[in-house]
C-alpha angles and dihedrals in degrees: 000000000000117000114239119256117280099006134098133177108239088032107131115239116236137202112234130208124197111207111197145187139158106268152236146244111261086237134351102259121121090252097051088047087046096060091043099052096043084058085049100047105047099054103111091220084069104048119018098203127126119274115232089045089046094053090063096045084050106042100031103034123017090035089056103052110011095065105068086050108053079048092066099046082054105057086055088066102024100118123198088268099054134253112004090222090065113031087053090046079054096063095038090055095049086045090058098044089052091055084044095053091044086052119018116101092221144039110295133193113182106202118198124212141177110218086219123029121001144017083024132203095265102043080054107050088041082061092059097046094054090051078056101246108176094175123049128194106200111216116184106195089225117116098202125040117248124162092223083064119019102032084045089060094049085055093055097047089046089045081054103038090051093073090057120102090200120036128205124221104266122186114173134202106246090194143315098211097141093032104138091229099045090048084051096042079062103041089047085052088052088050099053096048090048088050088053098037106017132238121321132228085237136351113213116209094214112193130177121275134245129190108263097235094061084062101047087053090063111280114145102210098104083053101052093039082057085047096050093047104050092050090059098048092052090054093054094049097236136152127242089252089058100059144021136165130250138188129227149175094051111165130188120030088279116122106258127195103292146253102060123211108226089047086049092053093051082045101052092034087054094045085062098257099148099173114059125157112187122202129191109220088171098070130065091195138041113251148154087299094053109033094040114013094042099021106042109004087046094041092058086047100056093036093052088048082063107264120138113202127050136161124170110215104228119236113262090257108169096344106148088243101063087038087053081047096057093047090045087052088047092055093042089052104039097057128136087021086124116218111285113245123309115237092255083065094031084058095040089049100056090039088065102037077048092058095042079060109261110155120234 
């Protein structure tokens, strides 16, 4: 009897975690951004446009003049290593495998993928299926749900899965916007950067845009950002007068979900507020819409409306304290998977597929 491909009897099951984030361009040349955002773009959960009339936006339009960029804004932030998204995804990924190892009661692979670009979805997930993971937690790296996210991210995993004969449980982590940990791993990064650069005037709690209609058709992102932010206003203590939420990265002339930051930032600027420190409670990692368009692009803004201190409070990135709050979700969501078989059974188990006339 021939074994079937990829599985063997006294192979140990393993519990796989899929990290995941949105993505980034391989380089940033024009070609290579290009390509990336081509992948990005056309994902309908993105933009929820028809097709035939978004094709020739996309193709004859955006492709030709928002590449090279885009290009630009990412060799300001391009380091030695690569992209910082992920390089920095990179270490997060071996942190948490490190905390999973200490802790798990069974064999754990944590697999990192980008939803858009390298390492993919399902480079990932066929890593995990060779480690023999039989059983996949799905971790979106994405505080607070969207569908233009999170439920991008479930599509990918379910295009992929649909080509395997033998599927594994999968269970997968929709958001952890109000998680306690994750509310502390930000106040304590507040608290930090105060310690190092003092109080601001105002901190603005700047989270990634979505067009307004997604959320009027039923779409709970604006919910869970106010969430998010009040929570972490609460933590820190601070008035209503102290802090207020933004949106950026709107593209197109839709409405998008308001304020916006960079008006927020003239306004603010022009009311007479000199002191203003700007968080971004909606990324795990630093990226392109933290480190250029908030850091540098937001900073020129305030500063020409006529403010004179900025400072932008980096994403937790791989602080100890985010990468304890992903075990501790792992843990949370992979309860009740009991421990794959111990090597007693494992033995036992090839030793009968062996007599029945499997072949090693």
């Amino acid at each position: 009897m021939t074994m079937r491909a990829g599985y063997a009897h006294d192979g140990a099951e393993t519990l796989g975690v899929l990290l995941t984030n949105l993505g980034t361009p391989d380089s940033p040349e024009p070609a290579d951004v290009r390509r990336y955002l081509k992948e990005f773009l056309w994902d309908p959960r993105v933009v929820e446009m028809a097709r035939p009339l978004w094709w020739l936006v996309l193709n004859l339009v955006i492709l030709n003049t928002r590449p090279r960029r885009s290009a630009a804004a990412y060799r300001k932030v391009w380091t030695a290593q690569g992209s910082p998204l992920l390089v920095t995804a990179r270490r997060q990924a071996e942190a948490l495998q490190t905390l999973l190892d200490a802790e798990a009661d069974r064999p754990v692979r944590v697999a990192l993928a980008m939803r858009y670009g390298n390492p993919s979805i399902a480079s990932a997930l066929k890593s995990l299926e060779q480690a023999g993971a039989r059983r996949i937690l799905v971790l979106p790296l994405y505080p607070q749900y969207s569908a233009t996210t999170t439920a991008s991210t479930f599509d990918a995993v379910s295009a992929e899965l649909r080509h395997w004969r033998w599927l594994p449980e999968l269970r997968f982590v929709n958001h952890y916007h109000d998680d306690p940990a994750y509310i502390a791993a930000l106040a304590q990064s507040v608290k930090n950067h105060w310690a190092a650069n003092g109080e601001p005037e105002k901190l603005l709690l700047s989270f990634h845009g979505i067009p307004e209609e997604y959320f009027l058709a039923g779409d709970p992102y604006f919910c869970e950002c106010q969430k998010s932010a009040r929570l972490l206003a609460q933590a820190l203590q601070l008035p209503n007068e102290r802090w207020q939420l933004c949106f950026q990265s709107r593209l197109g002339p839709k409405q998008w979900l308001q304020p916006y930051t960079d008006r927020t930032l003239q306004a603010l600027a022009g009311s007479g507020v000199g002191k203003v420190h700007v968080i971004c409670p909606g990324f795990s990692t630093d990226c392109l819409e933290t480190l250029e368009e908030i850091a540098i692009e937001n900073r020129d803004t305030f500063l020409a409306a006529g403010g004179r201190d900025y400072s932008y409070i980096p994403c937790l990135n791989d602080d100890a304290a985010h990468i304890g709050m992903m075990r501790d979700l792992v843990l949370r969501h992979t309860q009740g998977w009991r421990p794959g078989a111990d090597a007693e059974e494992l033995r036992q188990r090839a030793g009968r597929a062996e007599a029945m006339g499997a072949e090693r």
